[in-house]
Every structure is written in structure tokens, then in C-alpha cells.
C-alpha positions in Angstrom: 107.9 96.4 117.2 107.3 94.8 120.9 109.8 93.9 123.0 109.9 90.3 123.5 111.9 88.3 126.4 113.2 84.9 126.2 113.8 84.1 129.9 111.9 82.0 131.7 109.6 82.5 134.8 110.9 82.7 138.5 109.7 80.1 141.1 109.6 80.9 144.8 111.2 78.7 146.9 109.5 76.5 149.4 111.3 75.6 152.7 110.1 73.7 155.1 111.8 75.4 158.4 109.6 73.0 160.5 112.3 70.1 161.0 110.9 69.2 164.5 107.9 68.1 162.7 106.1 64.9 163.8 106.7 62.0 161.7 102.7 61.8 161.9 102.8 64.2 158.8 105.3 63.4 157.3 103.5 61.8 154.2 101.8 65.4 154.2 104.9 67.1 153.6 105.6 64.4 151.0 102.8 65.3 149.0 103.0 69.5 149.1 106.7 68.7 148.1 105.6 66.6 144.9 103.0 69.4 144.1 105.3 71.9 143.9 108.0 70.3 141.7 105.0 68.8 139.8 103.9 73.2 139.7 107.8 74.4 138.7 107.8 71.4 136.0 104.2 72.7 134.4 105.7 76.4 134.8 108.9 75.4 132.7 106.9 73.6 130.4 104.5 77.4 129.7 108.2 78.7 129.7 109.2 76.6 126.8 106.1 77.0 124.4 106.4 81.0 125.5 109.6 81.1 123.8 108.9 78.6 120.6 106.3 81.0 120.2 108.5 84.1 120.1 110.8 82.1 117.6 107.7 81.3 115.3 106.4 84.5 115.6 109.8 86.2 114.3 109.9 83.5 111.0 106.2 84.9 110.5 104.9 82.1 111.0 102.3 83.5 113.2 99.6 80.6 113.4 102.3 78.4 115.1 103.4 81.5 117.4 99.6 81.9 118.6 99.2 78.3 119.0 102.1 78.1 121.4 101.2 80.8 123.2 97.8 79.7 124.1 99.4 76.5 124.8 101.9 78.1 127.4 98.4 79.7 128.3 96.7 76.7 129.6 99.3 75.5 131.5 99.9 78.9 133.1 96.6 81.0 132.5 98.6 84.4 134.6 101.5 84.0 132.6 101.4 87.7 131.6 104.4 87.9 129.0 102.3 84.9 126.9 99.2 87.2 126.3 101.7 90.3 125.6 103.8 88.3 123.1 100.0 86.3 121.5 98.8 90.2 121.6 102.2 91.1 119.4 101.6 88.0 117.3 98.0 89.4 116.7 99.3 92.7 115.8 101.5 91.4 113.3 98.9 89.5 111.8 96.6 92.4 111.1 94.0 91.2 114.3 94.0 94.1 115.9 91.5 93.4 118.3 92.2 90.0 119.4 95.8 92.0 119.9 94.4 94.5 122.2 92.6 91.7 124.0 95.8 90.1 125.1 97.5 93.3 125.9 95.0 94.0 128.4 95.0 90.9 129.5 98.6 91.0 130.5 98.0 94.3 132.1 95.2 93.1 134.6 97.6 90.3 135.5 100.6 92.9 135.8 99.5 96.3 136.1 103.4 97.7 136.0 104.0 96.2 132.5 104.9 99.1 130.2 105.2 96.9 127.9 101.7 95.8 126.5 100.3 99.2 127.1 103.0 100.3 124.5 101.9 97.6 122.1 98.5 98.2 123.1 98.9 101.7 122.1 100.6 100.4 118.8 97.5 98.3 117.8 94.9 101.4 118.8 97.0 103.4 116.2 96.7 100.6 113.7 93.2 100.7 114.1 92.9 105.0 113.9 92.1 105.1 117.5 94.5 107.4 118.2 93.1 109.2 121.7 93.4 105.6 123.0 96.6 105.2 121.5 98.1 108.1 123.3 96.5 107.1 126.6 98.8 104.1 126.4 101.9 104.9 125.0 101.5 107.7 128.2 101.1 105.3 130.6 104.1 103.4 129.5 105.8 106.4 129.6 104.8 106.9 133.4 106.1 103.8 134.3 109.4 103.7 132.0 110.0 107.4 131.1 114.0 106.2 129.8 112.3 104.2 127.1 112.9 106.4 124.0 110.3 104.5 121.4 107.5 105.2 123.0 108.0 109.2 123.1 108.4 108.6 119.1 105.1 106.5 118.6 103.5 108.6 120.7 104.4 111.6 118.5 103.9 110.0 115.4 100.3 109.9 116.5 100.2 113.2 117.5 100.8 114.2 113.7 98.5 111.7 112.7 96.1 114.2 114.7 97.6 117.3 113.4 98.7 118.4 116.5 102.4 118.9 115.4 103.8 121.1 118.4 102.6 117.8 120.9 104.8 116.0 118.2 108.0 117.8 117.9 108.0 117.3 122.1 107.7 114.5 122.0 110.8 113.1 119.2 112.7 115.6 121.2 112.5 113.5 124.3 113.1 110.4 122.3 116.4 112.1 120.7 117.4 113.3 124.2 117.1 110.0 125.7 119.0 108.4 122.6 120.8 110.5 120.7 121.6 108.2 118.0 117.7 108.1 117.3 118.3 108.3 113.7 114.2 107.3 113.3 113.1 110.3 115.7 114.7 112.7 113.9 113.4 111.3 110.4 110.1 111.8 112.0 110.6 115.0 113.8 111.9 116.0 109.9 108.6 114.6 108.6 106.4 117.0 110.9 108.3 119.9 110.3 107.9 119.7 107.1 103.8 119.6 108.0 104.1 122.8 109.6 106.2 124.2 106.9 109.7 124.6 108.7 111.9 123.2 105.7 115.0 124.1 106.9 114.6 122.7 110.2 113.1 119.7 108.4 116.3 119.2 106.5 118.6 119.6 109.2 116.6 116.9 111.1 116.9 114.5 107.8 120.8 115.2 107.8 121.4 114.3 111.3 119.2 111.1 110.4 121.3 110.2 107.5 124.6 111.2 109.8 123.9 108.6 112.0 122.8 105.9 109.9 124.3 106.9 106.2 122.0 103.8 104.6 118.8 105.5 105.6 116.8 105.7 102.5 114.1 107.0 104.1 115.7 109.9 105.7 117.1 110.4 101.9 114.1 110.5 100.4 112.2 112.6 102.7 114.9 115.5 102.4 114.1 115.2 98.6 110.7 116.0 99.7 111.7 119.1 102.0 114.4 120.5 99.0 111.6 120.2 96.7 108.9 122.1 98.7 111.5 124.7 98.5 111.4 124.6 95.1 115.1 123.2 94.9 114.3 120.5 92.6 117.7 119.7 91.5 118.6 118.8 95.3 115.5 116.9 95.4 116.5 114.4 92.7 119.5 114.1 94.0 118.0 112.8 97.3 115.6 110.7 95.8 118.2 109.6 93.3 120.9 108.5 96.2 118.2 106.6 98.4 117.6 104.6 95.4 121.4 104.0 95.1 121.3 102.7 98.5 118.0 100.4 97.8 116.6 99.9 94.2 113.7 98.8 95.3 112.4 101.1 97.4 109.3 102.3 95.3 107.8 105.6 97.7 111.7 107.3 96.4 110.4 106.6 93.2 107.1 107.9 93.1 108.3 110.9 95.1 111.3 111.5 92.9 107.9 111.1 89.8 106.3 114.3 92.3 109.4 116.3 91.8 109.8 115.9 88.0 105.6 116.7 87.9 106.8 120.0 89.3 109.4 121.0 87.1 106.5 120.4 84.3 108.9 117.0 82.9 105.7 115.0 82.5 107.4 111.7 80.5 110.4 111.3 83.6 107.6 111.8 85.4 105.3 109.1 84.1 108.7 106.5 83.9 109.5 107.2 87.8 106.1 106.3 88.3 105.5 103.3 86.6 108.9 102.1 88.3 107.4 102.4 91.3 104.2 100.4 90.3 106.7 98.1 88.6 108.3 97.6 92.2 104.7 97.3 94.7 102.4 96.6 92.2 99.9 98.0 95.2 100.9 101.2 95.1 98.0 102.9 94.8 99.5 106.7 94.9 102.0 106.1 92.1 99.0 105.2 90.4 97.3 107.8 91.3 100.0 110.3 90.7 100.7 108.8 87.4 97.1 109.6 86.3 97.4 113.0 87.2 100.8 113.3 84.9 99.0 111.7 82.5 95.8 114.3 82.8 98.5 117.7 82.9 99.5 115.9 79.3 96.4 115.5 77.9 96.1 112.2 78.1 93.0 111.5 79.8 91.7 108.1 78.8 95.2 107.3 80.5 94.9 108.9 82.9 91.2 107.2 84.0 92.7 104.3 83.8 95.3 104.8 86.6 92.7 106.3 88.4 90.6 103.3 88.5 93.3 100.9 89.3 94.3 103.4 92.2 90.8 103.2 93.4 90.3 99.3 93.0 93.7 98.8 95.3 92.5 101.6 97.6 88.3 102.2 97.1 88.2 104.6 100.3 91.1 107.2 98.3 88.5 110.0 97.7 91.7 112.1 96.7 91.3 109.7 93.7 87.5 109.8 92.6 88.1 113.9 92.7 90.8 114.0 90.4 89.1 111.0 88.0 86.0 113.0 88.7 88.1 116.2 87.1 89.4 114.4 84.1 85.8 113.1 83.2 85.2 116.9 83.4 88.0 117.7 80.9 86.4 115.2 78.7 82.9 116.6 78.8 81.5 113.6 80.2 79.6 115.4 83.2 77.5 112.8 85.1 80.2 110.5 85.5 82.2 113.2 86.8 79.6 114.2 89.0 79.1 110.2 89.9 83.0 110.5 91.2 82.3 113.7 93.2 79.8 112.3 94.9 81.9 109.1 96.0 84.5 111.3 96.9 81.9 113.4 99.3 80.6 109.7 100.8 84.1 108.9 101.5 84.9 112.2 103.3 82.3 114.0 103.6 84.1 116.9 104.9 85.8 117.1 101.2 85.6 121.0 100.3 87.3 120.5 96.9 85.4 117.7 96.1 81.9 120.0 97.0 83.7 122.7 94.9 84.2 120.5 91.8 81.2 118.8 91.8 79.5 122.6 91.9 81.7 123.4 88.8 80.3 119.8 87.0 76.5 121.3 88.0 77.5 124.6 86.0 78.3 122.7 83.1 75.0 121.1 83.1 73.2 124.7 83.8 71.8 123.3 86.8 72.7 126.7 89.3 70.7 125.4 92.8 73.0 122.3 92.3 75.8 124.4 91.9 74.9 126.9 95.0 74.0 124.4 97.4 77.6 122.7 96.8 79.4 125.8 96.9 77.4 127.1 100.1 78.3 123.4 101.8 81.9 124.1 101.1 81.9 127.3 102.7 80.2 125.9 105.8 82.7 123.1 106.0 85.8 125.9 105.6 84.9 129.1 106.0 88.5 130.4 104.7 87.8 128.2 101.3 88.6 131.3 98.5 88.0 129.4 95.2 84.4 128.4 96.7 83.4 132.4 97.5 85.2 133.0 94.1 83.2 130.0 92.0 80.0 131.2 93.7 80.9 134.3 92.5 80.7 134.0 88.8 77.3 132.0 89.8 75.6 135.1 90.1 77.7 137.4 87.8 76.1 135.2 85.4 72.4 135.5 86.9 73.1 139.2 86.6 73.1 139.4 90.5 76.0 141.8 90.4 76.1 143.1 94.0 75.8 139.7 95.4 78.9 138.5 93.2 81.1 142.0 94.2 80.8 140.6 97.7 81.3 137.0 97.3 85.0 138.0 95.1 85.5 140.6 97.5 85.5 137.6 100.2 87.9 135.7 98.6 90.3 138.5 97.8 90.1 139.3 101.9 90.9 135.3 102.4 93.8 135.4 99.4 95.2 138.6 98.6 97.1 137.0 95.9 94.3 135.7 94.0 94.6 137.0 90.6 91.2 135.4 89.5 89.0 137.0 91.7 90.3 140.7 90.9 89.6 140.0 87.4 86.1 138.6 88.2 85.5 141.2 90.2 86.7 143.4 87.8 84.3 142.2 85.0 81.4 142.9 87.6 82.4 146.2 88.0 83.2 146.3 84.2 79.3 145.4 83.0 77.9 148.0 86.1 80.3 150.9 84.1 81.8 151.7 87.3 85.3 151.7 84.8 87.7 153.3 87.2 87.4 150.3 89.8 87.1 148.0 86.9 90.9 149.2 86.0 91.8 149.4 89.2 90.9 145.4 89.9 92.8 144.6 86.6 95.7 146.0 87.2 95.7 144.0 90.6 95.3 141.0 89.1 98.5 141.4 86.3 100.5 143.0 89.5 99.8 139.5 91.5 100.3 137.6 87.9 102.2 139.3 85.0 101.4 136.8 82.7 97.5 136.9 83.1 96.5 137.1 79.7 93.0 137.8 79.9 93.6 140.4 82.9 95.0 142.6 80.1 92.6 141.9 77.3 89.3 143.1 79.9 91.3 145.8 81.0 91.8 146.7 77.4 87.9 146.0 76.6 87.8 148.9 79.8 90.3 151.3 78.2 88.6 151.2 74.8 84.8 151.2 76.7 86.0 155.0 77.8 87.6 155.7 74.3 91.2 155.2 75.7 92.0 153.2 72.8 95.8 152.7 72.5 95.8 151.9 76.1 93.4 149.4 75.1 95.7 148.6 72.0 98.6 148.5 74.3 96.7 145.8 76.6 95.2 143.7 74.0 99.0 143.6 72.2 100.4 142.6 75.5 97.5 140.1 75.9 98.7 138.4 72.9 102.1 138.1 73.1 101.4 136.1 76.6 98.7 134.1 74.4 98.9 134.1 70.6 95.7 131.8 70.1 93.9 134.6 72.3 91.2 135.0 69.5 89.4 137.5 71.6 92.1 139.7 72.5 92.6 139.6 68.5 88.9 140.2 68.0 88.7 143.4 70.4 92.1 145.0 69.0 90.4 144.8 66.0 87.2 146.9 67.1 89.4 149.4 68.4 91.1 149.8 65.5 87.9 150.3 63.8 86.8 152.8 66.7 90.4 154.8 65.3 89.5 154.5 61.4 92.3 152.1 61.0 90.1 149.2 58.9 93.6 147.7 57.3 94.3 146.9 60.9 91.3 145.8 61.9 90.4 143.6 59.2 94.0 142.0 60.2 92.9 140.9 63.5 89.2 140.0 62.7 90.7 137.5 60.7 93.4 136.0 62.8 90.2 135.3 65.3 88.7 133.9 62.6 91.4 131.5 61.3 91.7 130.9 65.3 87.9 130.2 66.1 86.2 129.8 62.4 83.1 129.8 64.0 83.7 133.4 65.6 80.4 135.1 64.5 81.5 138.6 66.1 84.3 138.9 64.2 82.9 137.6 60.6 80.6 140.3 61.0 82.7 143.2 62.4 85.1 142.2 59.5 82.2 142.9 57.1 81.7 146.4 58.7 85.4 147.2 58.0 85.2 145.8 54.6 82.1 148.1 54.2 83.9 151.2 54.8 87.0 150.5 52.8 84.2 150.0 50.4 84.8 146.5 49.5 81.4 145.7 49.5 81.3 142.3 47.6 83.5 140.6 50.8 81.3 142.9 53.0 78.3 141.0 52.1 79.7 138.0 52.3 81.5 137.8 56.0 77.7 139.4 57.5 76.0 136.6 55.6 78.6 134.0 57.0 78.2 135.6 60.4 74.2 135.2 60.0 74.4 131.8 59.0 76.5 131.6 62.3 73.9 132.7 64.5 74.4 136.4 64.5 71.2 139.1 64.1 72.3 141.2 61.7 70.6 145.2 61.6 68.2 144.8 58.8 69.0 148.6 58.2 72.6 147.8 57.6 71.8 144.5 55.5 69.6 146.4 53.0 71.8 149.8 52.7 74.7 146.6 52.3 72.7 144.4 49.3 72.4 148.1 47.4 75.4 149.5 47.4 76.9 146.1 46.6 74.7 146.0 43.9 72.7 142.7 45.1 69.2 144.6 46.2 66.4 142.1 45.9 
């Protein structure tokens, strides 16, 4: 906020030391003495509108504020503190350069007035121009170093830049000058937090809250920090109490919604954020989160629709037009999901995740330059992007360019070491090139970093049994399925090993859980007819190869006659 003064301007005094004076001009003097009273009366009067004009401008209304400032203005067209306090009334209005206008105004008249560049600074923020911000608020700070607000603006454009060590200097110096900053450390919390330092984050929130014990904020950003620790329970309970303190305060709601979306509690989710919508009707990230609660439900008609509200309140939110962009994925409906993508990249067109998604929507449409062109731009745009090296990846695994996709996982496992995905990718590479022993060895990465990677065991079964290790394989493919009991495939290749080991009883077992799992399995329809062929059940043989040909499947024409003979069907 600017600082605003009520007093009035000082006059010099005129006096006239020249009593001997000849009475010959003495109607002179007369005159220069009306002058001046006439000049301290006009002052006054610039004085008076000056100060209606602050009293306006703090009711809001800010038309009559202006107009009595460029009234005080006419009178007085170097009254300095009139174009500082029309420049705050600008501000406040949203006119940020008619603001900026009058700041500088006030400068040129007094270049010592810390003041307007302060304000100044505060309407380059509002407008994103942040160097220029800086440039003022450090000026004012050159002139009043003991005036604590401006080290925290200054800083909370420095994390607006990302430059968070300039930042935490700088709400230091604000806290040393004023102790009982309870804002500066909220915000020194806030860029902690961006640089990962919980702890120190919360400590800065608690001193916050110490000071001023009704500080929502403060509240609801610890909530924040306790759940990026993953202490959810604390987190609610922070969110929970600055809503005690104000009901209405919507962000506690929506980021109380955030923490429930972590714990997986989609529906407390959904009703925080809808409180919050209920509360600023504008709010376009409760929207927007709401949609994506909506989307990890299932819900995706739902979740579009909060999307699109999100984006009508807010159409430059390219976060949005990704994640809508997503659920049209999820939906199958490709083009408009591409359509999104694409508005997300026009909005920010340094939007890797956007380039990376949009690549994935190409896939689904088999069109592969598409989809290596996007993938190759998110690389260029972040060079450390895993998932793009890993997507491209499986790009040419599936072109059957098998040394270019071993290098493109390998990449992504030197950028993540932790990324489960790209072992098993890589291990399927190395898997189809029969080079078994690093096939293993990537699998067995990949359920190290995630013991709960279902299809990590099932391929490293598919190795085992490729090698005629088959209860390994059995092992792997059981394991498989107790993580994922719809895991028709992990059913499906059990039973072929069984079938490798003589065991058809089993086998036919599993073929037909994959079947009652994915009736339209071909594979296993006709695998299940081999098995049923050498218990010698011949009549179901026939049958489950016949369903598996009218599935699609080609069928040894060997194998079909031998099978219409001995079943006694020969034509």
C-alpha cells in the first residue's frame, strides 16, 4: 500500500528587511504582499483537495480521489505528493500506467522521494515488469534503507523471478529492521518452501502466526509446507484452523481440497473445492483443481466442465488446457485434446509437458513425425526432461529402431535414476534383441525402485520362461498378479509356461481367467485349445482355435487339419 500524508505544504516566509524604503514604492510592496497571500491561499486550497482526495481514495471511491487530485494539480502543478497519491489512486484502480506516470512525475519534481519510486516499483510488479520493479524498490531503499516494506516487496519480486537466495536477503533485512514483520516471515516461509527447505519454511510460518495469532495466511501456508512433507494430518489441521479464524477465506479451502487429493480422499476433496468456488466464484484454480479430482475419479465429462469454467475465468491458464487436453485423451477424443495442447503451447510456449502430451495424443493417431518433432522440442526446451527421452523412447522401440531407443531410456535413467518406467522399457528392448541377462538385470531395477510394478515382474517372467527358467517365471507372473488381479496377460503367460512344464490343468486355468478378463483375448482362446488338444479334449479344442480365428488369429493350417481329424470333424 503507499504511504500517504495528510499535512499540508510549507510556505516560506517573505520579509521585507528594507524598512528605510521610500514611500515612492510603497504601492510596489503593496502589491508583492497581496501576491503572496493571494499564492499561500491557492497553495492551501491544492492542500485541501490533496487530502479530500486521500479520504476518497481510501472509501474506494477512486474517480472522486483522481478528480481532486488533478484539481490540487492545477492549482499547484509541482505539488509532488498530488501525483504520488493520483499515481496510488491509479494503482488501486488497475491503471497501471497512468500510475507510473504520476510516480515519475513526482520524482522529477522531488528526486529524494522514496516514496513514489516504492509505489512506482509496486505498479512495475503489477504489470510483470519486474527488472524495473527492482530498480525502484532499490532506489527507495538507497534513500530510506530503515524502511522495512520495501526489502519485502523487493523480495517478493525476486521469487516472482526465481531467484530465491536474492529473496530470503532481502525479508531478512525487512525482519531485522522490524521484528514483528509477521508478513516477511510468511513470505520468507513461502520461498523456502520454493527451494524445498520445509522445515525452515515452517518455522518461518510459526513465528508469523506468533506474532499475529489471526494470520490465516501464515496458517494456511504451513498446511502447505506439513503437506509437502507428506504430514497430511498437520496440514488439515492448519488449513482447518485458518478457516476457524476466517470462514471465508477460499485459497485455505482449495489448498486444504490439495491435501485431501493427496491422501487419494477424492469426494472431501471435491466438497473443499466447491466451498471454495462457493466463496470467490472466480476462482479459477479450485476450479481447476476440482477437475483434476474429478478426472483421478473417473469422472471426466466433470471434470471438462471445470476445466472450461477455469479457462473462461482465466483463458491465459495453459496449466488448464494441458490437463483438459489429458482428459479429452482419457476419453479417446484425440483432436480436441490435441486442440488443447496446442493452446496450452501458444500460451507458453516454453510448456515441455504440454509438448510431451501433445506427442503422446500424435501416438494415438499413429502419426510418429508429429510425435518426434514434439518430443525433440521438449528436449531442446529442457534438456533434463526424463519422460520426453523415455516417451521418444518407445517411439522407436515400436519402429523396431532398437539401438536408438536403448540410448534415448538410457538417457532418462542417467537424468532419473529412480525411474522405474524406463528400466522396464529398456528392458523390453533388450528383451526382443535376446540379450536376456540385461533384460533381467533392467527388471529387477525397475521392481527394486517400485515393488509394486506389476508389469516389471510379468516381462521379467516372459524373460525367465524365454531361457526355460520357468518357475522363476511362474514365480514372477504369480507375484504380478497378486499386485494386479485383472493382469490378463500375466494370467495368459503363466499359462504358457505351464504348458512349456506339461501342466495343461494349470494352464487351461489361466488361459481362461484372461479370457473371462479380456473375452476378446485371441492368444489365449487359442493356446487354451492347444492345452485342450493334449489332454485330448478335442471337441473344446476345436472350438476355442475356431473362436480365436474368428478373433483375428492365423491359425497353422497343419495344426487345424491334424485338429478337424482327430476330433472327428475332417471335411
Amino acid at each position: 500500500m503507499g504511504v500517504e500524508y495528510f499535512f499540508g505544504r510549507g510556505m516560506k516566509n517573505r520579509v521585507n528587511k528594507n524598512i528605510w524604503i521610500v514611500l515612492s514604492i510603497v504601492l510596489f510592496f503593496l502589491f508583492s504582499y497581496a501576491s503572496a497571500q493571494q499564492e499561500q491561499t491557492e497553495s492551501m486550497d491544492a492542500t485541501a483537495y490533496n487530502n479530500r482526495g486521500i479520504t476518497y481514495r481510501k472509501k474506494g471511491e477512486y474517480d472522486r480521489a483522481i478528480s481532486d487530485f488533478t484539481k490540487a494539480l492545477k492549482i499547484d502543478p509541482r505539488y509532488a505528493r498530488a501525483y504520488y497519491n493520483r499515481g496510488i489512486a491509479y494503482r488501486e484502480k488497475g491503471q497501471y500506467d497512468q500510475a507510473i506516470a504520476d510516480f515519475t512525475k513526482a520524482i522529477e519534481i522531488d528526486p529524494r522521494y522514496a516514496a513514489a519510486y516504492y509505489n512506482r516499483g509496486l505498479a512495475y510488479d503489477n504489470k510483470g515488469r519486474y527488472d524495473r520493479a527492482i530498480a525502484d524498490y532499490t532506489k527507495a531503499i538507497e534513500i530510506d534503507p530503515t524502511y522495512a516494506e520495501t526489502y519485502n516487496n523487493r523480495g517478493m519480486t525476486y521469487v516472482r523471478k526465481g531467484q530465491y537466495d536474492q529473496a530470503i536477503s532481502d525479508f531478512t533485512r525487512a525482519i531485522k529492521i522490524n521484528p514483528r514483520f509477521a508478513v516477511a516471515y510468511n513470505n520468507r516461509g513461502i520461498t523456502h518452501v520454493r527451494k524445498g527447505q520445509y522445515d525452515q519454511a515452517i518455522a518461518d510460518y510459526t513465528k508469523a502466526i506468533e506474532i499475529n495469532p489471526k494470520y490465516a495466511g501464515a496458517y494456511s501456508n504451513r498446511g502447505i509446507a506439513y503437506g509437502k512433507k507428506g504430514q497430511y494430518d498437520r496440514a488439515i489441521s492448519d488449513h482447518t484452523g485458518a478457516l476457524k479464524i476466517d470462514p471465508k477465506y477460499a485459497p485455505a479451502y482449495n489448498n486444504r481440497g490439495m491435501t485431501y487429493m493427496e491422501k487419494g480422499q477424492y469426494d472431501q476433496a471435491i466438497a473443499d473445492f466447491t466451498k471454495a468456488i462457493e466463496t470467490d466464484p472466480m476462482h479459477a484454480v479450485a476450479y481447476y483443481n476440482r477437475g483434476v479430482a474429478y478426472d483421478n475419479k473417473g469422472r471426466y465429462d466433470q471434470a471438462i466442465s471445470d476445466f472450461t469454467n477455469a479457462i473462461k475465468i482465466n483463458p491465459k491458464y495453459a496449466e488448464v488446457y494441458n490437463n483438459r487436453g489429458i482428459t479429452y485423451g482419457k476419453k479417446g477424443q484425440y483432436d480436441r485434446a490435441i486442440s488443447d495442447f496446442t493452446n496450452a503451447i501458444k500460451i507458453d510456449p516454453r510448456f515441455v509437458k504440454a509438448y510431451n502430451n501433445r506427442a503422446i495424443a500424435y501416438g494415438k493417431k499413429d502419426q510418429y513425425d508429429r510425435v518426434l518433432s514434439d518430443l525433440a522440442k521438449a528436449i531442446e526446451i529442457d534438456p533434463t526432461y526424463a519422460e520426453a527421452y523415455n516417451n521418444r523412447g518407445m517411439v522407436y522401440y515400436n519402429k523396431d529402431q532398437h539401438d536408438r531407443a536403448i540410448s534415448d531410456f538410457t538417457k532418462a535413467i542417467e537424468i532419473d535414476p529412480t525411474y522405474a518406467e524406463a528400466y522396464n522399457n529398456r528392458g523390453m528392448v533388450y528383451y526382443n534383441k535376446d540379450q536376456h541377462d540385461r533384460a533381467i538385470s533392467d527388471f529387477t531395477k525397475a521392481i527394486g525402485i517400485d515393488p509394486e510394478y506389476a508389469e516389471a515382474y510379468n516381462n521379467r517372467g516372459k524373460t525367465c520362461g524365454k531361457i526355460g527358467q520357468y518357475d522363476r517365471a511362474i514365480s514372477d507372473y504369480t507375484k504380478a498378479l497378486k499386485i494386479n488381479a485383472k493382469f490378463a496377460e500375466a494370467y495368459y503367460y503363466r499359462g504358457r509356461t505351464y504348458g512349456e512344464k506339461g501342466q495343461y490343468g494349470r494352464a487351461i486355468s489361466d488361459y481362461s481367467k484372461a479370457i473371462e478378463i479380456n473375452p476378446g483375448f485371441a492368444e489365449a482362446y487359442y493356446n487354451r485349445g492347444v492345452a485342450y488338444y493334449y489332454k485330448s479334449e478335442y471337441n473344446k479344442s476345436l472350438e476355442d482355435v475356431e473362436k480365436a480365428q474368428h478373433l483375428g488369429y492365423q491359425a497353422s493350417p497343419k495344426f487345424l487339419k491334424r485338429l478337424r481329424k482327430d476330433s472327428g470333424r475332417q471335411e
